[in-house]
C-alpha positions as CSV (number, residue, x, y, z in Angstrom):
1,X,57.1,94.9,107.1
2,X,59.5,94.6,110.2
3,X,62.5,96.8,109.7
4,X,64.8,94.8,111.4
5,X,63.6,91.3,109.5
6,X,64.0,92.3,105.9
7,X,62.1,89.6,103.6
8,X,59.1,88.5,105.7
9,X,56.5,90.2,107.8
10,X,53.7,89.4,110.2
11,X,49.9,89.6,108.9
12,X,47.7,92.3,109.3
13,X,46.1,93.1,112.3
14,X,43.0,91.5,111.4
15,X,44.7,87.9,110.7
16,X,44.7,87.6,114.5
17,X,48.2,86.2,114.2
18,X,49.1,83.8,117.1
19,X,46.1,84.3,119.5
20,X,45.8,81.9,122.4
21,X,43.2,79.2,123.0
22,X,40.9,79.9,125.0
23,X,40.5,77.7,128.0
24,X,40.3,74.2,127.3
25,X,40.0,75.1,124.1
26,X,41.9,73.5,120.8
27,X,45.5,75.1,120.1
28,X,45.4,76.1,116.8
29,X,48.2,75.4,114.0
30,X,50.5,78.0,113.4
31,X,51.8,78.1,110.2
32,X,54.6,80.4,108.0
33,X,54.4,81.1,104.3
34,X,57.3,81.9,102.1
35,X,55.1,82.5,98.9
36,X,54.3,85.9,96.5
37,X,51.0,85.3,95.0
38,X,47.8,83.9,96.3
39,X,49.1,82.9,100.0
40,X,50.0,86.4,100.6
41,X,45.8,87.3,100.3
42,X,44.0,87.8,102.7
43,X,41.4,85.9,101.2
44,X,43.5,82.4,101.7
45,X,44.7,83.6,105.4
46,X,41.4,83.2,106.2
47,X,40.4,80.1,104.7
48,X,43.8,78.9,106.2
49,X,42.5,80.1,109.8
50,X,38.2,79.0,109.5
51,X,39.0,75.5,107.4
52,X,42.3,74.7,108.4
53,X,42.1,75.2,111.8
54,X,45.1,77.7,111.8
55,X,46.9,81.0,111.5
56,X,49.3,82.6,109.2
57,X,51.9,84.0,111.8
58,X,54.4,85.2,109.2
59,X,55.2,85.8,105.0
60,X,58.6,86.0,103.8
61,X,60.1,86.1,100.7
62,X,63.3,84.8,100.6
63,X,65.6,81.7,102.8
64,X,67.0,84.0,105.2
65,X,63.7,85.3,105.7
66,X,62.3,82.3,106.6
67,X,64.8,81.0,109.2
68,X,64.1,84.1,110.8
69,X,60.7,83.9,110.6
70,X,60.8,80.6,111.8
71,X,62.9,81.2,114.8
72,X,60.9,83.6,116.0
73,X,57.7,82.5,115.3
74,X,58.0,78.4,115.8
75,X,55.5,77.5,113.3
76,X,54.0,73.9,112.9
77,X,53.7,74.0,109.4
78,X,55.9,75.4,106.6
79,X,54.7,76.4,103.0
80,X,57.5,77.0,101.0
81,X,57.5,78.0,97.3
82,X,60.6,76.3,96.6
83,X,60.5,78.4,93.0
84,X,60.4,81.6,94.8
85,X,63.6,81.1,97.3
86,X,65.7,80.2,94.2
87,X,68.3,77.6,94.0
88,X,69.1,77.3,97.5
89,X,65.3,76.6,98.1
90,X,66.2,73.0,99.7
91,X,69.0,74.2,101.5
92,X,67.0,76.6,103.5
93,X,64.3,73.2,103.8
94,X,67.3,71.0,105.2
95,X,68.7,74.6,107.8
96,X,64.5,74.3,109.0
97,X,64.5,70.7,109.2
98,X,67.4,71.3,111.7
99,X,66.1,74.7,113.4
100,X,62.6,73.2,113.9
101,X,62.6,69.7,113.2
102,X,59.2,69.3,114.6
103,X,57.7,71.3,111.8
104,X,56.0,69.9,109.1
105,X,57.5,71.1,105.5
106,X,54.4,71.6,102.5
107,X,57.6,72.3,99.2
108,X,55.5,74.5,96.4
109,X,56.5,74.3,93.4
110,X,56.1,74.1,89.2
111,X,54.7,70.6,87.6
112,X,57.6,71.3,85.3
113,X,60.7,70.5,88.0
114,X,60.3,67.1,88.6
115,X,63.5,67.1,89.8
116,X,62.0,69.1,93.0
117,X,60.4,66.0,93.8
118,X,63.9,63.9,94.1
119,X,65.3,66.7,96.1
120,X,62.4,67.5,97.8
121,X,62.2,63.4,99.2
122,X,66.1,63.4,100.0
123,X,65.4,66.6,102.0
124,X,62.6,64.9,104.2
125,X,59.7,67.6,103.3
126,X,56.3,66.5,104.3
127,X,54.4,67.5,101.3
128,X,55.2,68.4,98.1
129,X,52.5,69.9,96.2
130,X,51.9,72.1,92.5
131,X,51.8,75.9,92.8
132,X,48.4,75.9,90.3
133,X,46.6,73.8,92.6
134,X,43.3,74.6,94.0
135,X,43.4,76.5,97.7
136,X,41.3,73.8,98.5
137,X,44.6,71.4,98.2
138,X,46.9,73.0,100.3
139,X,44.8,73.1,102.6
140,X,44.1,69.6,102.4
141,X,48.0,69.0,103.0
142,X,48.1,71.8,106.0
143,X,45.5,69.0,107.6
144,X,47.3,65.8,106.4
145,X,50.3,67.3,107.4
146,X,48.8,68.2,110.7
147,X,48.0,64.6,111.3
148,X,51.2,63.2,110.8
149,X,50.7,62.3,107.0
150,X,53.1,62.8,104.0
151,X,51.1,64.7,101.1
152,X,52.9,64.5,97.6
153,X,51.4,65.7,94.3
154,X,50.4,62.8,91.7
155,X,50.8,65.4,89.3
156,X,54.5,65.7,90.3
157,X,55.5,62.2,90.9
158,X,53.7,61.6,87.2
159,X,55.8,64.0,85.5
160,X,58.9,62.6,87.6
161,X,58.1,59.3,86.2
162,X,58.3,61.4,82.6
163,X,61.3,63.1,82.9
164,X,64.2,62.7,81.2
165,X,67.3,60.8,83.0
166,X,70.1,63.3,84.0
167,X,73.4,62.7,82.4
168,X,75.1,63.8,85.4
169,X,76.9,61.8,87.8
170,X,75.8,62.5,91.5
171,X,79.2,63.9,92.1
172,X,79.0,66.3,88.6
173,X,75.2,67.3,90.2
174,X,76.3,67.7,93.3
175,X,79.5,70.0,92.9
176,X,77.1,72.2,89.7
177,X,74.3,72.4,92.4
178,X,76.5,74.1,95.1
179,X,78.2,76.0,92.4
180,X,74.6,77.4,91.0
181,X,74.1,78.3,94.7
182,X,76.3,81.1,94.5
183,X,79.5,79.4,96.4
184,X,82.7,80.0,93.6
185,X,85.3,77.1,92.9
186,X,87.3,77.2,96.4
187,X,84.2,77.4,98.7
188,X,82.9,74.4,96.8
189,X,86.0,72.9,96.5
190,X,86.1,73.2,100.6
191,X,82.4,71.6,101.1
192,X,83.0,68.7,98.8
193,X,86.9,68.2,100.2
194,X,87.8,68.1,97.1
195,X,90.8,70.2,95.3
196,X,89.9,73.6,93.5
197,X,91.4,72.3,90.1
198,X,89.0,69.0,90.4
199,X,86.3,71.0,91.1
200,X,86.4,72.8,87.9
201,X,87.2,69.2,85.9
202,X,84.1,68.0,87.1
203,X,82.0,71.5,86.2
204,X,83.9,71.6,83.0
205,X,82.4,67.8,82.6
206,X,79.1,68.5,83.4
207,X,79.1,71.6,80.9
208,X,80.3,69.5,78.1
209,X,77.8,66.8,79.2
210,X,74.7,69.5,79.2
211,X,76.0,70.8,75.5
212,X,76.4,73.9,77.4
213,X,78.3,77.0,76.5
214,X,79.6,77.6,79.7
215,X,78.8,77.4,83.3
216,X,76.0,79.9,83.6
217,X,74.6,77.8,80.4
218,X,75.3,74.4,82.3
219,X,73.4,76.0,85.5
220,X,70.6,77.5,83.5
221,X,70.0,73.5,81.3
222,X,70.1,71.4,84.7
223,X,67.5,74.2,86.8
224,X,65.2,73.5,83.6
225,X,65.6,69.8,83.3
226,X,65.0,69.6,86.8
227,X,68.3,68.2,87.4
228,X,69.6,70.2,90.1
């Protein structure tokens, strides 16, 4: 781990992270991981670098992490375990998509969140895939993504198809989103241009709407149902 870059690190030595071309030779993909399980082996690094065409130039482990990572390392590809960066998973996608917009997004995440794949469409990733899926799959969407393609998961976009409307009005998902995010009622109340007091009307709506108990409750019912 890098001691000034808490969250994220560069493979072992034996990754051959970054290595150059040789000579008229292909450039190969460079790609970042923000996942804890199987990506961090080195098992997958290597299928990643002999079937993929590619190399793993950096882990991290949370969203600051991986705009630092990023910046540093200007990776073509991006897997991102949208699960394991919390919350603000799709903020840190839209901060990339602004950093390096020439870098193609792969979103990780649970067959249970079909709500990742609305957010994960509005936030313009390229692929969208389940965390239990085969190695073989990702990289299959490292290489579509490569060529330009858009990969997304049937098995998401089925259980999308499945899942049950939100009761929330964009504004009420919107304003409970940032709030889940950390920000409190005046920092929201700033990014929506909104007043404090109607920020809490609409939070208090959305609570009542959820059957929630409170805020947290609200938070912790819309994260399930895949509604924020």
């Amino acid at each position: 781990m890098t001691a000034d870059r808490p969250g994220w690190s560069a493979p072992s030595a034996h990754e051959s992270p970054g290595e150059e071309p040789a000579a008229g030779g292909p450039c190969r993909l460079r790609v970042l991981v923000a996942e804890d399980a199987y990506l961090r082996s080195d098992a997958l690094a290597a299928l990643v670098r002999e079937q993929a065409g590619a190399d793993v130039v950096a882990h991290a482990t949370t969203g600051h992490a991986v705009l630092a990572a990023a910046a540093e390392h200007d990776p073509d590809v991006a897997v991102l375990d949208v699960d394991l960066l919390g919350v603000d998973a799709f903020t840190v996608i839209e901060r990339l998509r602004t950093l390096r917009p020439d870098c193609g997004i792969i979103a990780m995440t649970g067959v249970a969140n079909p709500g990742h794949l609305r957010r994960a469409l509005a936030a313009n990733v390229t692929g969208l895939i389940v965390k239990s899926a085969p190695a073989g799959d990702l990289l299959h969407a490292i290489g579509r993504v490569r060529d330009g393609d858009r990969v997304i998961d049937h098995r998401l976009a089925l259980a999308a198809l499945d899942a049950t409307p939100t009761p929330l009005t964009p504004q009420e998902t919107e304003i409970l989103r940032r709030y889940a995010e950390g920000n409190d009622i005046a920092e929201v109340a700033t990014q929506v241009f909104l007043s404090e007091g109607t920020v809490r009307n609409y939070l208090r709506s959305a609570a009542k709407k959820l059957g929630a108990r409170n805020r947290a409750h609200a938070i912790l019912i819309a994260v399930k149902a895949g509604w924020i």
